[in-house]
N, CA, C and O atoms as a CHARMM CRD file, in Angstrom:
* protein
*
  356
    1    1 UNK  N      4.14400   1.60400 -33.24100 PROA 1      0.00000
    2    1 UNK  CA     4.74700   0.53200 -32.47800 PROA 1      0.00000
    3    1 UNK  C      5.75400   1.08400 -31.47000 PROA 1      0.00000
    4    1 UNK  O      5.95600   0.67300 -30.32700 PROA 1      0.00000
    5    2 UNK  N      6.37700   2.14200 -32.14400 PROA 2      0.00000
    6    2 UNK  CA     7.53800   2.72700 -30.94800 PROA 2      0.00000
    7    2 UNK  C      6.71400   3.57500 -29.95000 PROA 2      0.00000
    8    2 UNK  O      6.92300   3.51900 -28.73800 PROA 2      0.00000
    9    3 UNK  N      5.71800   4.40500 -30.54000 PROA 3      0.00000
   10    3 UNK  CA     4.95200   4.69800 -28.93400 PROA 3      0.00000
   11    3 UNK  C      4.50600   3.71800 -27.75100 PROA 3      0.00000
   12    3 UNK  O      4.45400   3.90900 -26.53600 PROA 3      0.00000
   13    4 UNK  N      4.12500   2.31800 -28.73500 PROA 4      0.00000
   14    4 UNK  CA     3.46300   1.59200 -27.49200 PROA 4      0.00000
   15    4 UNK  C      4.40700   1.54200 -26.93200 PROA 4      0.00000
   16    4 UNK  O      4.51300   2.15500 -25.87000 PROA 4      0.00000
   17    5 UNK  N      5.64100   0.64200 -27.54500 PROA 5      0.00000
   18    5 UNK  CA     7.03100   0.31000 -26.55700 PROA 5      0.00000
   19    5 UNK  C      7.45700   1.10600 -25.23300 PROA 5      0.00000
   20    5 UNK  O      7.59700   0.63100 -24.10600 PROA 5      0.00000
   21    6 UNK  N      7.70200   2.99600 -25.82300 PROA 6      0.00000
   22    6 UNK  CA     7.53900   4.21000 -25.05600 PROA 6      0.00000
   23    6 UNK  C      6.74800   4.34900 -23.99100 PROA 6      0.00000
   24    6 UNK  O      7.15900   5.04500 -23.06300 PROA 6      0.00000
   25    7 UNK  N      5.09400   3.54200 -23.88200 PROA 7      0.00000
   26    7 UNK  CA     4.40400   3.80600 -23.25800 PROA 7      0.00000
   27    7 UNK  C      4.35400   2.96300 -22.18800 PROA 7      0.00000
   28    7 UNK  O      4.13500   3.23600 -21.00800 PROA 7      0.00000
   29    8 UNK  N      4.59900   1.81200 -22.75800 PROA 8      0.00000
   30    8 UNK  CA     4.59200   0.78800 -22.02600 PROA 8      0.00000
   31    8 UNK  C      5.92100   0.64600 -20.51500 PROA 8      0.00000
   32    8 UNK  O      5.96200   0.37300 -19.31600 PROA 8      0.00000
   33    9 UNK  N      6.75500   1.02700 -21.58700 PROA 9      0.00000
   34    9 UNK  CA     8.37200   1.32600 -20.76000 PROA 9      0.00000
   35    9 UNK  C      8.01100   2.36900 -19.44400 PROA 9      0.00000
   36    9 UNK  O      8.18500   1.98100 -18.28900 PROA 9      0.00000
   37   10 UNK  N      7.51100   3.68000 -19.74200 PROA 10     0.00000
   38   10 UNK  CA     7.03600   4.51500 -18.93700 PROA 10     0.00000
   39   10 UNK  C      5.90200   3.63000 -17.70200 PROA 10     0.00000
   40   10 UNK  O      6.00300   3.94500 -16.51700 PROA 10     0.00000
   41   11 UNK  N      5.01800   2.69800 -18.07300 PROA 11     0.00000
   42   11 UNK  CA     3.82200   2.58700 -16.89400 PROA 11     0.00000
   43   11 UNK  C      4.82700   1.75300 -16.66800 PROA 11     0.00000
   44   11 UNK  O      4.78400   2.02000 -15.46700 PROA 11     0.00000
   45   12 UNK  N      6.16300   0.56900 -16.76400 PROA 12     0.00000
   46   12 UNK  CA     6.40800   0.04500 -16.23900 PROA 12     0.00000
   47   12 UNK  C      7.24700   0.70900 -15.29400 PROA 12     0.00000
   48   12 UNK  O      7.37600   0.14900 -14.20600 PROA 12     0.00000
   49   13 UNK  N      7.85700   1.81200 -15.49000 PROA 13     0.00000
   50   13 UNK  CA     8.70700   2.21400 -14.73000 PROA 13     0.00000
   51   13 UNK  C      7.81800   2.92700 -13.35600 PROA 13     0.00000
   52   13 UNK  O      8.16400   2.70300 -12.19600 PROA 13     0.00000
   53   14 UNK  N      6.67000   3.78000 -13.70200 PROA 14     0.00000
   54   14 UNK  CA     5.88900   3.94300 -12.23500 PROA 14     0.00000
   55   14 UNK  C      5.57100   3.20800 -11.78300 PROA 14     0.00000
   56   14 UNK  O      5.41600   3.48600 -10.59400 PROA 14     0.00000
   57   15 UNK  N      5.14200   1.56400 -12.17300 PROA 15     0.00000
   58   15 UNK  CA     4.81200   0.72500 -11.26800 PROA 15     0.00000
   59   15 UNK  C      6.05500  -0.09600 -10.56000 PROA 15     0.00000
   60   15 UNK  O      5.64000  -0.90200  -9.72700 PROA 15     0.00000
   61   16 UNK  N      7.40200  -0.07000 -10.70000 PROA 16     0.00000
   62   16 UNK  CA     8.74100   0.44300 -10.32600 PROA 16     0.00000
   63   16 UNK  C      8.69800   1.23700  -9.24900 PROA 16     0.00000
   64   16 UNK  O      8.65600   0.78600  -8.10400 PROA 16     0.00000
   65   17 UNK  N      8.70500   2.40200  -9.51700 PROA 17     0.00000
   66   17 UNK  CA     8.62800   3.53000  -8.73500 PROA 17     0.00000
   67   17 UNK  C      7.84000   3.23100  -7.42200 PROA 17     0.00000
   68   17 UNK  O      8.19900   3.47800  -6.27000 PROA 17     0.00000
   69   18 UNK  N      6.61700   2.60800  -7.87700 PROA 18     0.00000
   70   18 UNK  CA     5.50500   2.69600  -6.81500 PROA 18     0.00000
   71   18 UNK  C      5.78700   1.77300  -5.68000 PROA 18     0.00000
   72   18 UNK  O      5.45700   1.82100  -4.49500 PROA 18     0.00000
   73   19 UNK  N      6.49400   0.91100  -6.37400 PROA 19     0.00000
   74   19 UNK  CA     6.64100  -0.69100  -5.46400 PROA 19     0.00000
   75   19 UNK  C      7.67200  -0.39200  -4.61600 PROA 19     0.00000
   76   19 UNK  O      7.72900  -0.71100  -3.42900 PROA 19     0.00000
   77   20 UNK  N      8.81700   0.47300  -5.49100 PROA 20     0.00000
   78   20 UNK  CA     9.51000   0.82900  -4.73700 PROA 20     0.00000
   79   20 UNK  C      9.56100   1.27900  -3.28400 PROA 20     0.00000
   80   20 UNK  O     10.25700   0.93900  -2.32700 PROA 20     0.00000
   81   21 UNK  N      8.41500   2.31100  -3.48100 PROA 21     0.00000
   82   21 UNK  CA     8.20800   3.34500  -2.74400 PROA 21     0.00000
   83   21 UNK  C      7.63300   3.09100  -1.36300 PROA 21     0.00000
   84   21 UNK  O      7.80100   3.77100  -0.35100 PROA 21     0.00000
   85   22 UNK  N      6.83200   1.84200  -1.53700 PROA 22     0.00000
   86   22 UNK  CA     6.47700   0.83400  -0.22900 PROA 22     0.00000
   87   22 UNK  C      7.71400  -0.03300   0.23900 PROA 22     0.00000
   88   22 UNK  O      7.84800  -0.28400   1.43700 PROA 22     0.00000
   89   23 UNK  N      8.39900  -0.38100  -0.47500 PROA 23     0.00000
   90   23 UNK  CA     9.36800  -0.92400   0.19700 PROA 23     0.00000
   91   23 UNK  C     10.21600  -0.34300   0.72300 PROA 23     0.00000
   92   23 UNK  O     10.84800  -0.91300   1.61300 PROA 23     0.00000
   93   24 UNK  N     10.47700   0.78500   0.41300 PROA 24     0.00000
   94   24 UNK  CA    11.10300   2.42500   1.28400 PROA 24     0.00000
   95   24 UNK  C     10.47300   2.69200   2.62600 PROA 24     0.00000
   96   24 UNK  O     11.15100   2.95300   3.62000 PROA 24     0.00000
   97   25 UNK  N      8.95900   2.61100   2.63100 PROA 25     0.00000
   98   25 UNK  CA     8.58700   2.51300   3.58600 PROA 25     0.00000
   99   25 UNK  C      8.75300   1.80000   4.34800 PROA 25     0.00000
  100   25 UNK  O      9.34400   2.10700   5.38300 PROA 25     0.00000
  101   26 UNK  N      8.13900   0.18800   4.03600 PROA 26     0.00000
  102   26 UNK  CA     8.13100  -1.00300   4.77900 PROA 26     0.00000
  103   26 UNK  C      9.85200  -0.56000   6.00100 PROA 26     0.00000
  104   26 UNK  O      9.98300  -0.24100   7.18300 PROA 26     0.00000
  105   27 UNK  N     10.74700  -0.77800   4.92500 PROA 27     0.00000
  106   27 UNK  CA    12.32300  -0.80600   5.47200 PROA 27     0.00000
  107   27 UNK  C     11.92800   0.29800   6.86300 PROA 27     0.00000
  108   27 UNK  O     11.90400  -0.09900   8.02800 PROA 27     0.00000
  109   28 UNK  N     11.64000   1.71500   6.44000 PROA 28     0.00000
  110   28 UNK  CA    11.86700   2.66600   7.53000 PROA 28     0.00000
  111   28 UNK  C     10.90500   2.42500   8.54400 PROA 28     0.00000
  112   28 UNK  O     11.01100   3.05200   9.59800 PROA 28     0.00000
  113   29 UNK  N      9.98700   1.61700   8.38600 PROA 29     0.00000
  114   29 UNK  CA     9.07200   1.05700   9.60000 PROA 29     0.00000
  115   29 UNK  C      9.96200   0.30500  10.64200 PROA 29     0.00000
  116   29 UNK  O     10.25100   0.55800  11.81100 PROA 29     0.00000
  117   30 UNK  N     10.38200  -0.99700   9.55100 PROA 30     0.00000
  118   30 UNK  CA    11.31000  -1.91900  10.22300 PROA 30     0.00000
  119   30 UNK  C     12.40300  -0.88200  11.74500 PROA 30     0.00000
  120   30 UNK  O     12.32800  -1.00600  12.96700 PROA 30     0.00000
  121   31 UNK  N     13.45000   0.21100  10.73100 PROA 31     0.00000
  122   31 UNK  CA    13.95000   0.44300  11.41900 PROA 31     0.00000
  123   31 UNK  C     13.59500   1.44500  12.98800 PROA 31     0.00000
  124   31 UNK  O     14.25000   1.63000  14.01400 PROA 31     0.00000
  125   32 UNK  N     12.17600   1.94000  12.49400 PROA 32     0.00000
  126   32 UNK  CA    11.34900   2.69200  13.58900 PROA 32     0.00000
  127   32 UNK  C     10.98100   1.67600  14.59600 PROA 32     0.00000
  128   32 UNK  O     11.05700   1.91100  15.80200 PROA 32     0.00000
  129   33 UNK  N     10.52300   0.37700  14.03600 PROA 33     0.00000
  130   33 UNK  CA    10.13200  -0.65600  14.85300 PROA 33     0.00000
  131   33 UNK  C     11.79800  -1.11700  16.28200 PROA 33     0.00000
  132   33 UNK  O     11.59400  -1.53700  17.42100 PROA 33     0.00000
  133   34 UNK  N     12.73200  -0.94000  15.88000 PROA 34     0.00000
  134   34 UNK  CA    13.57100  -1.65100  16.09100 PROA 34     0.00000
  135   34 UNK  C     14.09100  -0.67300  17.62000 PROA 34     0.00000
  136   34 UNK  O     14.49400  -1.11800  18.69400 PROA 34     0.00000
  137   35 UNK  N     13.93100   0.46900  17.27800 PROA 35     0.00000
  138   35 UNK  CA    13.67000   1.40900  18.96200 PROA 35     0.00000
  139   35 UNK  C     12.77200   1.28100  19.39000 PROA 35     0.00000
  140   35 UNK  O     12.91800   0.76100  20.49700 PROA 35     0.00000
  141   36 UNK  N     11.24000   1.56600  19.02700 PROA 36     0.00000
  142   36 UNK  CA    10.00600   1.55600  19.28100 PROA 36     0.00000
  143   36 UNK  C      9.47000   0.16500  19.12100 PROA 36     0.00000
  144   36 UNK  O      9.20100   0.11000  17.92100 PROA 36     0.00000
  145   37 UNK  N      9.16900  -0.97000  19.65100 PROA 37     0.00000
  146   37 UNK  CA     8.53300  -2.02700  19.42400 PROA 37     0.00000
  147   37 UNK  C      6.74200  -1.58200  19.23700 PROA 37     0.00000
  148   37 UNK  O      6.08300  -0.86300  19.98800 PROA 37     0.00000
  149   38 UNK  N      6.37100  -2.16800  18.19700 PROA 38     0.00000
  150   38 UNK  CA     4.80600  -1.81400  17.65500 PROA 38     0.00000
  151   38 UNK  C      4.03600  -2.70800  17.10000 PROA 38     0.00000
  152   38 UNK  O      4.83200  -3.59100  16.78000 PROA 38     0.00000
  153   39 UNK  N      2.90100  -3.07200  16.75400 PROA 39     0.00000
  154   39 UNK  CA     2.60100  -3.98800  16.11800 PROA 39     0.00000
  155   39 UNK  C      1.54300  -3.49200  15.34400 PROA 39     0.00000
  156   39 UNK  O      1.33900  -3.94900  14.21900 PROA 39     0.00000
  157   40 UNK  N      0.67200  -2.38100  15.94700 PROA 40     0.00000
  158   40 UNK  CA    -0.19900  -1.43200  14.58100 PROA 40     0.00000
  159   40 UNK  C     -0.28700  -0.65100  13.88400 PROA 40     0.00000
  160   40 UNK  O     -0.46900   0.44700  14.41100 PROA 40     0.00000
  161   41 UNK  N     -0.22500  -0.66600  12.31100 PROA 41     0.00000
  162   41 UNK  CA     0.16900   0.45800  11.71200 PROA 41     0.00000
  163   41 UNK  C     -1.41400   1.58800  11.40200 PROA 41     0.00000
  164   41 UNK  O     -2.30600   0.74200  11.34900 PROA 41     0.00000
  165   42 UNK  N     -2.00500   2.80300  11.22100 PROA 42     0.00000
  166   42 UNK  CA    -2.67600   3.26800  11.27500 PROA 42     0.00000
  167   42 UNK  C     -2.53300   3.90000  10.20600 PROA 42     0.00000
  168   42 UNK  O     -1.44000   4.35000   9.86200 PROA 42     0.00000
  169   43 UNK  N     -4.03100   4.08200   9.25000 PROA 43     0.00000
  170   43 UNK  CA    -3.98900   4.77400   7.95100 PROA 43     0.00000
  171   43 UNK  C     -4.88300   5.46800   8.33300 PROA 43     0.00000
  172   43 UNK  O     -5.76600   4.88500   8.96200 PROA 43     0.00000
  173   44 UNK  N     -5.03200   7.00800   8.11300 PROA 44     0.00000
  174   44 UNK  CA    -6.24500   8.17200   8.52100 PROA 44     0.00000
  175   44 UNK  C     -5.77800   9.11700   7.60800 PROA 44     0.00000
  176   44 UNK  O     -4.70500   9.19200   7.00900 PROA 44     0.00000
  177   45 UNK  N     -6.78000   9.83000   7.60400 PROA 45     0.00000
  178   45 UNK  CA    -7.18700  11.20800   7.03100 PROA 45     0.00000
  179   45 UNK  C     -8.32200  11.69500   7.29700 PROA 45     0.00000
  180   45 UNK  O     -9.18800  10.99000   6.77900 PROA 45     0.00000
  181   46 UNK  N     -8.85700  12.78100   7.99700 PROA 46     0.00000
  182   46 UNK  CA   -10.00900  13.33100   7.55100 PROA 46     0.00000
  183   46 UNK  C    -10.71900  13.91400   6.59800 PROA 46     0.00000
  184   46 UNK  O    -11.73300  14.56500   6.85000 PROA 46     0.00000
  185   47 UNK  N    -10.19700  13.71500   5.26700 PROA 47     0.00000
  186   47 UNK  CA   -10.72400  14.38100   3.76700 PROA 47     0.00000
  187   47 UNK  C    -10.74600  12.61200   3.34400 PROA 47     0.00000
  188   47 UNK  O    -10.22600  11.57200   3.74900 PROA 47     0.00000
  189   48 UNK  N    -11.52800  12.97700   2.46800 PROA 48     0.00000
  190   48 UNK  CA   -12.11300  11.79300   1.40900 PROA 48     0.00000
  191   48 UNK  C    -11.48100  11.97100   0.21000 PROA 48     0.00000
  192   48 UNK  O    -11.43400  13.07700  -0.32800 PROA 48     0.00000
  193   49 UNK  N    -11.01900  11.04600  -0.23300 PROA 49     0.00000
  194   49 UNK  CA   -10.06200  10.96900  -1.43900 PROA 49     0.00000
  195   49 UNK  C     -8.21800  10.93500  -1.76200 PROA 49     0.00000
  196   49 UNK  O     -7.49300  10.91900  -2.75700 PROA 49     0.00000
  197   50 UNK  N     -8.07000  10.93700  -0.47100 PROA 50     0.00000
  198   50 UNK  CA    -6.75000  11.10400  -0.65400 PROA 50     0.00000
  199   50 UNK  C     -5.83600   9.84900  -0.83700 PROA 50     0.00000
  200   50 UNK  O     -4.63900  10.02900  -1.06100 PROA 50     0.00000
  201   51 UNK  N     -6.25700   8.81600  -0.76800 PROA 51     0.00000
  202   51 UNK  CA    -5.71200   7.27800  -1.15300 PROA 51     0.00000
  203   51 UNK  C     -5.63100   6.61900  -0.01500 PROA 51     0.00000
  204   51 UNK  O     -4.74800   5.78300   0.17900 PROA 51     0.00000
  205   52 UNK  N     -6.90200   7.03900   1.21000 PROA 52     0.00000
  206   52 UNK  CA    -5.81300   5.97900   2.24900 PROA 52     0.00000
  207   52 UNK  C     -6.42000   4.26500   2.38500 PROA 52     0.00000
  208   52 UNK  O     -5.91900   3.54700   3.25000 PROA 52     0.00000
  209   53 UNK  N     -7.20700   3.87400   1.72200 PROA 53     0.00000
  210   53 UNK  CA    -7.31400   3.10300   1.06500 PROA 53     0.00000
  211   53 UNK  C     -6.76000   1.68600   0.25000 PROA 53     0.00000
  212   53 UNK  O     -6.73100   0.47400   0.46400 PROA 53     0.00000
  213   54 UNK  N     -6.23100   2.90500  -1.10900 PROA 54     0.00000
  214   54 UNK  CA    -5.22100   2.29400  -1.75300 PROA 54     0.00000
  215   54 UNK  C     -3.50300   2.36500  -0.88300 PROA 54     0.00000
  216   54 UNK  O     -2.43900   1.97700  -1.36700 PROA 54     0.00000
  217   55 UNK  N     -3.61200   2.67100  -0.20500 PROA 55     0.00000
  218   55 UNK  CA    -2.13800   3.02400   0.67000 PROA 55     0.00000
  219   55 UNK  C     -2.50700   1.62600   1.58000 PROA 55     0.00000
  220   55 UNK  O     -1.85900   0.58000   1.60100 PROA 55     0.00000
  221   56 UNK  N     -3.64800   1.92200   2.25900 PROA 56     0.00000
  222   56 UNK  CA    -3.36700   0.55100   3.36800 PROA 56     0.00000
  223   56 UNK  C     -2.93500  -0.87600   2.44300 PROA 56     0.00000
  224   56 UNK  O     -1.87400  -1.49800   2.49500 PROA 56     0.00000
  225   57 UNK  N     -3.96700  -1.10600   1.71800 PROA 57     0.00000
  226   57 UNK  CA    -3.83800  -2.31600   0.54900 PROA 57     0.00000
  227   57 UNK  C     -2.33300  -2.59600   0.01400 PROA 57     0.00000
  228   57 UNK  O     -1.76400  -3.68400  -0.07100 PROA 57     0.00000
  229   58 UNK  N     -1.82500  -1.24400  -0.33800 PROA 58     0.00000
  230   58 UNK  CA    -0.73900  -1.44100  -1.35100 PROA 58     0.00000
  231   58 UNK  C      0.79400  -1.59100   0.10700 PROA 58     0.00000
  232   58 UNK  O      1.91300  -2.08600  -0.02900 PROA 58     0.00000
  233   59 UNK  N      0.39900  -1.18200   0.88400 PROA 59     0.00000
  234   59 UNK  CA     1.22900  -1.30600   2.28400 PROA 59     0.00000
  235   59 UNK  C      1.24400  -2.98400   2.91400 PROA 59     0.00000
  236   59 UNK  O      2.22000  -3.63400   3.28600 PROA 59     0.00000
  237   60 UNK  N     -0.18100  -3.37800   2.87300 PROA 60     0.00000
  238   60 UNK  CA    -0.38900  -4.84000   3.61600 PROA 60     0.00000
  239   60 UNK  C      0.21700  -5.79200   2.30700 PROA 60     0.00000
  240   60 UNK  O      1.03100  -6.60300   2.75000 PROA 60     0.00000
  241   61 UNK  N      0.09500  -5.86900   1.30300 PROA 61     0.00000
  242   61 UNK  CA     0.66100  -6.22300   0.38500 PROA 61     0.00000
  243   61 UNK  C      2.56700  -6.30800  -0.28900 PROA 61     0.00000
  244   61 UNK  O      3.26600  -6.97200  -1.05400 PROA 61     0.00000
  245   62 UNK  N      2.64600  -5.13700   0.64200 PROA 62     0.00000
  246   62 UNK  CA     4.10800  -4.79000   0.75600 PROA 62     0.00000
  247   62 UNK  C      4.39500  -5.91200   1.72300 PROA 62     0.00000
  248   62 UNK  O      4.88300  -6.96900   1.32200 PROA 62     0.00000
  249   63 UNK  N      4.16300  -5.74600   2.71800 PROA 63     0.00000
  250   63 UNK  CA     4.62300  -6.43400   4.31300 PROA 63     0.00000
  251   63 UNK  C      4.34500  -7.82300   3.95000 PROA 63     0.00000
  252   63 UNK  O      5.12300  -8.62300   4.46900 PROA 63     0.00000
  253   64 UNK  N      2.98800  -8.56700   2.82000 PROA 64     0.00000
  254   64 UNK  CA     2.93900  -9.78000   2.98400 PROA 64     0.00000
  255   64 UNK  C      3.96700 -10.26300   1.79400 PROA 64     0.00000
  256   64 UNK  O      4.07400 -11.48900   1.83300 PROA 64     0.00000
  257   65 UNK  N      4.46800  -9.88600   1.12800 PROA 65     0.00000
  258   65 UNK  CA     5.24000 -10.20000   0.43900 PROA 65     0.00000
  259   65 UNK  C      6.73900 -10.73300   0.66400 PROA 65     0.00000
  260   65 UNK  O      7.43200 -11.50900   0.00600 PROA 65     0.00000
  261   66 UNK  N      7.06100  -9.73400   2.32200 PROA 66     0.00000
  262   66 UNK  CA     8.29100  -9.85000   2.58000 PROA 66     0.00000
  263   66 UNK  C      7.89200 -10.90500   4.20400 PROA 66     0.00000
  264   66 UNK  O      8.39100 -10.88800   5.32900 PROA 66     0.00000
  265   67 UNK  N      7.19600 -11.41500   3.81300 PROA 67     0.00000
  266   67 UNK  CA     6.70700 -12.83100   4.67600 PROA 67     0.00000
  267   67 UNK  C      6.24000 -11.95700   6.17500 PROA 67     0.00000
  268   67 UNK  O      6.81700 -12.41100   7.16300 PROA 67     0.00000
  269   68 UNK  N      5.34000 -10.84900   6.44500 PROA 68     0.00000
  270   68 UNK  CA     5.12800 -10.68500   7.31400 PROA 68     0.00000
  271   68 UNK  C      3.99600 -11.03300   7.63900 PROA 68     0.00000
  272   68 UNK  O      3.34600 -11.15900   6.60100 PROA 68     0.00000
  273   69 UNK  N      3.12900 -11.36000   8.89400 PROA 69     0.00000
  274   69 UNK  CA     1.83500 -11.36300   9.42600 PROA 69     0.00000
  275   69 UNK  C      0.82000  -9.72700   9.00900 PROA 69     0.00000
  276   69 UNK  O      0.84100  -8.50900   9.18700 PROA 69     0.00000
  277   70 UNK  N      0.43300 -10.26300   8.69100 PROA 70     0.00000
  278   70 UNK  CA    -0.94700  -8.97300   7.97400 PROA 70     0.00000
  279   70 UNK  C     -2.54000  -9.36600   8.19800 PROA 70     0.00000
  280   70 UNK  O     -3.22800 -10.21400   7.62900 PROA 70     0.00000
  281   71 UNK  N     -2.92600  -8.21600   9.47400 PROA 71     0.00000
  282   71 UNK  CA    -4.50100  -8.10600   9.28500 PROA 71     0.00000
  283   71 UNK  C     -4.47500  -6.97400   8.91200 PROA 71     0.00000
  284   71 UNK  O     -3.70400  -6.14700   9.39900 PROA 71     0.00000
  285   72 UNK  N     -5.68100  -6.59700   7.56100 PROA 72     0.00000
  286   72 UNK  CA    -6.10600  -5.66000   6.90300 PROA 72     0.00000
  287   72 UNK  C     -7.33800  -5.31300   7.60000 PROA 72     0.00000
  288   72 UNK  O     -8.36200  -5.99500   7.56100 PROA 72     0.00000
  289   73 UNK  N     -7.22100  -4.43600   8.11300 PROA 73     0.00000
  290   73 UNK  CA    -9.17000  -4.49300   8.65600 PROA 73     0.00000
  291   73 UNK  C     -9.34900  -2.67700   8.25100 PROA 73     0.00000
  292   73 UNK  O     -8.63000  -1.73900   8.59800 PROA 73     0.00000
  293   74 UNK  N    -10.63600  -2.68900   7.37200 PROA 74     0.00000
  294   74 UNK  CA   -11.16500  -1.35500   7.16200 PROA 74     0.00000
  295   74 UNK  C    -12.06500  -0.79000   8.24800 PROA 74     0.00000
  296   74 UNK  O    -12.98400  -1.30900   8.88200 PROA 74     0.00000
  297   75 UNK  N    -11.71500   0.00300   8.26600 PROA 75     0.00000
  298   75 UNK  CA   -12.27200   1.07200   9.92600 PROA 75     0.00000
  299   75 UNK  C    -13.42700   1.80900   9.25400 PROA 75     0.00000
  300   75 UNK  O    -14.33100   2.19700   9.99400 PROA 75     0.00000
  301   76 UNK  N    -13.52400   2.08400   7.76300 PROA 76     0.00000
  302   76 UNK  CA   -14.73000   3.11100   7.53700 PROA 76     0.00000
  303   76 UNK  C    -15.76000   2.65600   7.74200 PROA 76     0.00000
  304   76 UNK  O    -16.05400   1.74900   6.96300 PROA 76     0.00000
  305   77 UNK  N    -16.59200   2.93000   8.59900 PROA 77     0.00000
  306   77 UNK  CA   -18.12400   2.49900   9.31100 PROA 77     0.00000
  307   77 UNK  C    -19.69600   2.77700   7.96300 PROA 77     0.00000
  308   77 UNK  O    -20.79600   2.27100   7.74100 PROA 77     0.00000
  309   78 UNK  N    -18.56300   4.21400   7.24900 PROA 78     0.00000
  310   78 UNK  CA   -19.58100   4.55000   6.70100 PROA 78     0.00000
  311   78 UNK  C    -19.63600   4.16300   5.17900 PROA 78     0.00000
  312   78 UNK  O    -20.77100   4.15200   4.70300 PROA 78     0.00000
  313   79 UNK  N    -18.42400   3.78800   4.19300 PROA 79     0.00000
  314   79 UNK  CA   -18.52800   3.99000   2.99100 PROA 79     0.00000
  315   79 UNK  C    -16.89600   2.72600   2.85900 PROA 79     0.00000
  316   79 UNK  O    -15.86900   2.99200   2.23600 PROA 79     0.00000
  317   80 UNK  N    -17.20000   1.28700   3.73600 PROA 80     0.00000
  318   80 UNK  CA   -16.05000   0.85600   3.51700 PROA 80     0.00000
  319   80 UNK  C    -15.89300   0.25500   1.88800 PROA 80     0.00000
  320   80 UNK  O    -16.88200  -0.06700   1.22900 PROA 80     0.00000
  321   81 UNK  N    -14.09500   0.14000   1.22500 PROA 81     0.00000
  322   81 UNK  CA   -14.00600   0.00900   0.34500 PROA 81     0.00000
  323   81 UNK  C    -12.96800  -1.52600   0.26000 PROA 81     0.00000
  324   81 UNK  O    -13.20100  -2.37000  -0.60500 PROA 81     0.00000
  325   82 UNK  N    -12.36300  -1.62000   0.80800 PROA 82     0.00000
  326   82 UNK  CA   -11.19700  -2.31400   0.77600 PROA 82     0.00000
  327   82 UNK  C    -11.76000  -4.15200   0.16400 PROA 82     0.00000
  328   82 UNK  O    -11.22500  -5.05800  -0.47500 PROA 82     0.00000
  329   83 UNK  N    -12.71100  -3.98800   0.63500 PROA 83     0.00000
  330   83 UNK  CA   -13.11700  -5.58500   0.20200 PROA 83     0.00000
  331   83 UNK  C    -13.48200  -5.14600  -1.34800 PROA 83     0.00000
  332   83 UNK  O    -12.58700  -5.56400  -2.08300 PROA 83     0.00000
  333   84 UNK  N    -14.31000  -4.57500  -1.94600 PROA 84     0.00000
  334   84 UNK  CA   -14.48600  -4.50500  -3.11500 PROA 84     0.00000
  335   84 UNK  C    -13.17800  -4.48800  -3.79600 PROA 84     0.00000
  336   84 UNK  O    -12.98200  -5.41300  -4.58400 PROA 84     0.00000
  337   85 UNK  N    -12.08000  -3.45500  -3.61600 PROA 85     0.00000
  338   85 UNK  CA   -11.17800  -3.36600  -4.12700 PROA 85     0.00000
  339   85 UNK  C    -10.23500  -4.59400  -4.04500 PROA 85     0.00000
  340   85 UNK  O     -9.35100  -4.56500  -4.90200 PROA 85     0.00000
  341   86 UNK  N    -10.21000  -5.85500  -3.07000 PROA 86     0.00000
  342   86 UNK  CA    -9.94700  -6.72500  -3.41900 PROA 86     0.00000
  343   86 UNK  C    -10.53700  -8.16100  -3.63300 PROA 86     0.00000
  344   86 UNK  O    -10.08000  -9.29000  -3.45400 PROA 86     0.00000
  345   87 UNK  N    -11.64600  -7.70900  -4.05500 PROA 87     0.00000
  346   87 UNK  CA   -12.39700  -8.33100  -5.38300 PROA 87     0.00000
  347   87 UNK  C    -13.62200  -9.57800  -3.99900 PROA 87     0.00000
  348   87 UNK  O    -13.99600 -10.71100  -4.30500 PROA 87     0.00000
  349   88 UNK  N    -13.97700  -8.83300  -2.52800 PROA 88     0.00000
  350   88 UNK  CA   -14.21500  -9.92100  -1.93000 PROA 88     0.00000
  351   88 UNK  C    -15.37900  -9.42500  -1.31100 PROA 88     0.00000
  352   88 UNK  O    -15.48400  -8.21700  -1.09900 PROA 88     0.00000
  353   89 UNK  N    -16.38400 -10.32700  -0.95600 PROA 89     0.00000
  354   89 UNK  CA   -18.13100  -9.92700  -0.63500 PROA 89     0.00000
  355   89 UNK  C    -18.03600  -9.63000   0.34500 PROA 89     0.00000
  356   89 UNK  O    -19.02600  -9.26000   0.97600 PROA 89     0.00000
């Protein structure tokens, strides 16, 4: 019983961490935005696997939370994921 507690305490705290960690972002956008006026944010990589994906999602999700306007649009032509991952045909 004290491991689950332990375990549980721990995934709650990275998903803490994680949420955090977009809202760290979101903020330093804001203040990049505030010299630079912008309105598109860009997720790339040329290697496969590196999360950019789960980064755009967990980013547009950040921004709609804190009442911003959000289009999500997936750019991969070849192997898009983003609709599956949020659960949509």
């Amino acid at each position: 019983m004290k491991k689950d507690l332990l375990k549980m305490s721990q995934i709650n705290k990275a998903f803490y961490f994680h949420r955090e960690s977009y809202r760290y972002l979101v903020n330093n956008l804001e203040l990049i935005k505030e010299r630079k006026n912008f309105k598109i944010i860009n997720i790339t990589s040329t290697i496969q696997g590196e999360g950019k994906t789960q980064t755009s999602i967990d980013l547009a999700k950040t921004l709609n939370s804190l009442n911003k306007k959000v289009m999500l649009i997936d750019g991969d032509l070849r192997k898009p994921k983003i609709h599956l991952r949020l659960g949509l045909k």
